[in-house]
N, C-alpha and C positions, 0 to 999 in steps of 0.2 A: 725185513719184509720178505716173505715169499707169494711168488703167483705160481696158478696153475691154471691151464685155461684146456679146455678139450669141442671136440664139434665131429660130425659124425662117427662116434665111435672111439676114436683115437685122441689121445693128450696130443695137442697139436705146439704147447709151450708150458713149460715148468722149469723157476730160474728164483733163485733165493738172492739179497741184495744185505749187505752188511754185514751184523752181526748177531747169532743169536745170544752170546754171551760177550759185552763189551771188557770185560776185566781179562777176559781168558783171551782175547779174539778167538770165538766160536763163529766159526761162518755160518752166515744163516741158507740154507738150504729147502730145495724141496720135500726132503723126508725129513727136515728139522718138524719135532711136535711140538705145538702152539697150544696155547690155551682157548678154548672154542666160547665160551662164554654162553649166550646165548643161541648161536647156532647146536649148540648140544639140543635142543628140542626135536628139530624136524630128525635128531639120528634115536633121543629116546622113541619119539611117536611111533618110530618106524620099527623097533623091536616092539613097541605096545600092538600094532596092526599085525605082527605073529601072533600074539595072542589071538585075537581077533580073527583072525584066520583058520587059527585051530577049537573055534569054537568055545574058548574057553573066560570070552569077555566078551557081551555085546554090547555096545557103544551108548546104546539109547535106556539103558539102566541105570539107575543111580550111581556114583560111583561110590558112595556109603557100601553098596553089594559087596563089594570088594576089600574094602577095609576091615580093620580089625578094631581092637577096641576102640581106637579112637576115629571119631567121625567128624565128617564135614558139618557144622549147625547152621538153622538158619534165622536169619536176622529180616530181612529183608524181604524174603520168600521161601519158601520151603526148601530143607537141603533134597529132597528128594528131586528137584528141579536139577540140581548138579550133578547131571548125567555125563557120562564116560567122554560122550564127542562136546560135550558143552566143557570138560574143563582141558578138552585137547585144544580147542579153538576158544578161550580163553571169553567163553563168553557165561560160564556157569556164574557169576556175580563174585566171583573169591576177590579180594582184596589186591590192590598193589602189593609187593614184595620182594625184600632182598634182602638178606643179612648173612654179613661176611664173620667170620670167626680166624681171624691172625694167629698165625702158629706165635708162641709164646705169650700170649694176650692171656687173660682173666677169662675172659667167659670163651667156651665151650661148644662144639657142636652139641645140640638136643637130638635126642632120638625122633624120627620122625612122627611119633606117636603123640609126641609132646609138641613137636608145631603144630600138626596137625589138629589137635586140643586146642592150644592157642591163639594158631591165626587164620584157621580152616573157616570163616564165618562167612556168608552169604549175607555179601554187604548191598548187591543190586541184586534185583528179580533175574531170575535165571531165566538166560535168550533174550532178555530185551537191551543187554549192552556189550559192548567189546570194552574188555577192562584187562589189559596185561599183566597176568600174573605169574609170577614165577613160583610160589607157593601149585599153583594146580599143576606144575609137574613136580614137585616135589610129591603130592598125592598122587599122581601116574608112578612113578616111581616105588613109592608104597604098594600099589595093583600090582606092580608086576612083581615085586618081589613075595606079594602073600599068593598070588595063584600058577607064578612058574616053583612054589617052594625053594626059591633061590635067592640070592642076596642080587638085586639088581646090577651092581657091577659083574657081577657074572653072568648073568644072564644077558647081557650085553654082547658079552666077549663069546658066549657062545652060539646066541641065535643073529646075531646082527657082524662083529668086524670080524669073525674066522670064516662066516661063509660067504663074506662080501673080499674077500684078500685084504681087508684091513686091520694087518697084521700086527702090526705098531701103535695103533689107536688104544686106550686104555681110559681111565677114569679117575680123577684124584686130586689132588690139591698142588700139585706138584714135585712135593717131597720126592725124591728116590726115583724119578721118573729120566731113563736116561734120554740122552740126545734131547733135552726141550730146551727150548728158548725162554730165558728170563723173562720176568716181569719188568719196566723200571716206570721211575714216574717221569712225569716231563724233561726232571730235569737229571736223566739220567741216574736215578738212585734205584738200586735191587730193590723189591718189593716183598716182604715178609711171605712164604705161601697160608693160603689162606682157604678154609672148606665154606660150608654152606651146610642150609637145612633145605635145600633143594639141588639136591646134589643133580639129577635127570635134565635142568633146568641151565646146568652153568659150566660140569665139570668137566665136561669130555676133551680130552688132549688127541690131537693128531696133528698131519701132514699137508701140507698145499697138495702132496701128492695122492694122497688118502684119503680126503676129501673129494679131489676134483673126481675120485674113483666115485665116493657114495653117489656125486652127481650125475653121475653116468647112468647109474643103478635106477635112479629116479625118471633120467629121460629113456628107459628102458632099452639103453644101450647093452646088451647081454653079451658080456665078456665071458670069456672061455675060462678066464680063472675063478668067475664069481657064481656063484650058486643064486638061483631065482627066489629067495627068500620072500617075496612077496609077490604076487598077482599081479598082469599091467592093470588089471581092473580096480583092484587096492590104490595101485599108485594114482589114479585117475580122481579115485574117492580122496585122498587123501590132497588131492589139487582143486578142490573147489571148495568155494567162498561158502562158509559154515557162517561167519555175524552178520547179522541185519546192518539194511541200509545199504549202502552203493554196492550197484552190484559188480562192476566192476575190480573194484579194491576191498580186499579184505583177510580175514584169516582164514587158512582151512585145517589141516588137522596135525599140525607142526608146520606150516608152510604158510610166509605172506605171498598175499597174490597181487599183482599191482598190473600196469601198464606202463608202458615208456613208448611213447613215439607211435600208437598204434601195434605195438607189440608184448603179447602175454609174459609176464614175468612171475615165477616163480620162486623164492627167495627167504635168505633168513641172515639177517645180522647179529652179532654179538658185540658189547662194550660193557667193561669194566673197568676196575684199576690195571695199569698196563697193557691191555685187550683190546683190540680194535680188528674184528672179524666179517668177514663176507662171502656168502655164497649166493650166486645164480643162476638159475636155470633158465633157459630160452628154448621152452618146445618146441615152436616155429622154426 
């Protein structure tokens, strides 16, 4: 386990417990990198809102606009309803989704052109449901990589963890990734590494300590070593409740929004095999 906890400004606690490699005894640490799983969304979304910023995506457009040959279809309702901010907030009708490809296994990452084809279908009317998909960042994903002309893991590491000081953070399956923390299953066995066809969606490796930084960045805590890579007004937009129904609880645009106890939460979990991640924000 590692924590990292921060409050006005400053990491006020960051302490790693065990191991991140049990065979090796690897101590697990604050700068040990973890596999983020699902919280990889609120850190994709948030290089997707550079686009956005620089005028070069606007949110309320198809996101078909952006793709290439292969597109979102629609089944249920029009893909054209599967707008930029409806499949950031998970409400464009795309399918549930996940599938793991184990290094040494049979089957193969696809190009994302070919899931896309495949599992891209507009199974609910767009806007009228919150339906968790990990496929519609796999299509964020694809945006960013056809309109920065960059391969998304790059464009990562240059518009989001070098100007944010998150130096260490990277993207991948684990392979060849140094200092990270194994996978294992309950009963203690190493876990094969394993990619994705939503790589934006699952893959991002970092730090208790790298993290608790993005979170800072979000409660617009403006560090001397971090560059202002987004707008507090962006960040603001990107913390309100985009799905119908409670207004309260919901999603907004890689960020769940909840309550506890009378107080605003903004937040995002990850779990997979081995995986067990959390991040929170408390603007208050």
């Amino acid at each position: 386990i590692a924590v990292a906890v921060a409050k006005g400004g400053r990491i006020i606690w960051e302490e790693g417990f065990g191991f991140a490699d049990v065979e090796h005894h690897t101590p697990a640490t604050p700068t040990t990198l973890y596999s983020m799983a699902s919280i990889s969304k609120p850190i994709t979304a948030t290089g997707l809102m550079r686009l956005v910023e620089q005028g070069k995506v606007d949110l309320d457009r198809p996101a078909n606009d952006y793709l290439g040959s292969a597109k979102i279809t629609g089944l249920a309702g029009p893909a054209s309803g599967a707008t930029v901010r409806r499949v950031m907030s998970h409400t464009a009708g795309l399918p549930l989704h996940y599938r793991f490809f184990y290094a040494g296994g049979a089957v193969t990452r696809p190009s994302m052109d070919e899931a896309i084809s495949r599992y891209a279908i507009v199974v609910y009317p767009p806007g009228a449901v919150y339906n968790y998909s990990n496929l519609g960042y796999g299509v964020l994903e694809e945006i960013i990589a056809k309109v920065s002309g960059k391969p998304y893991e790059t464009f990562m590491q240059d518009e989001v963890f070098k100007p944010l000081g998150m130096t260490t953070t990277t993207i991948g399956t684990g392979a060849g990734i140094a200092n990270s923390a194994v996978r294992y299953t309950a009963d203690w066995k190493p876990i094969a590494f394993y990619d994705f066809d939503h790589r934006a969606a699952s893959a991002v490796y970092t730090s208790a300590h790298e993290l608790v930084r993005f979170g800072m960045f979000h409660l617009k805590d403006h560090l001397a070593d971090q560059r202002p890579i987004l707008k507090d007004a962006t960040l603001d937009a990107m913390q309100r409740r985009e799905t119908p129904g409670d207004t309260a609880n919901g999603y907004g645009l890689g960020w769940l929004i909840s309550n506890e106890q009378g107080t605003r939460v903004v937040s995002h979990t990850g779990g997979m095999p081995g995986v067990a991640t959390s991040l929170k924000l408390y603007p208050q």
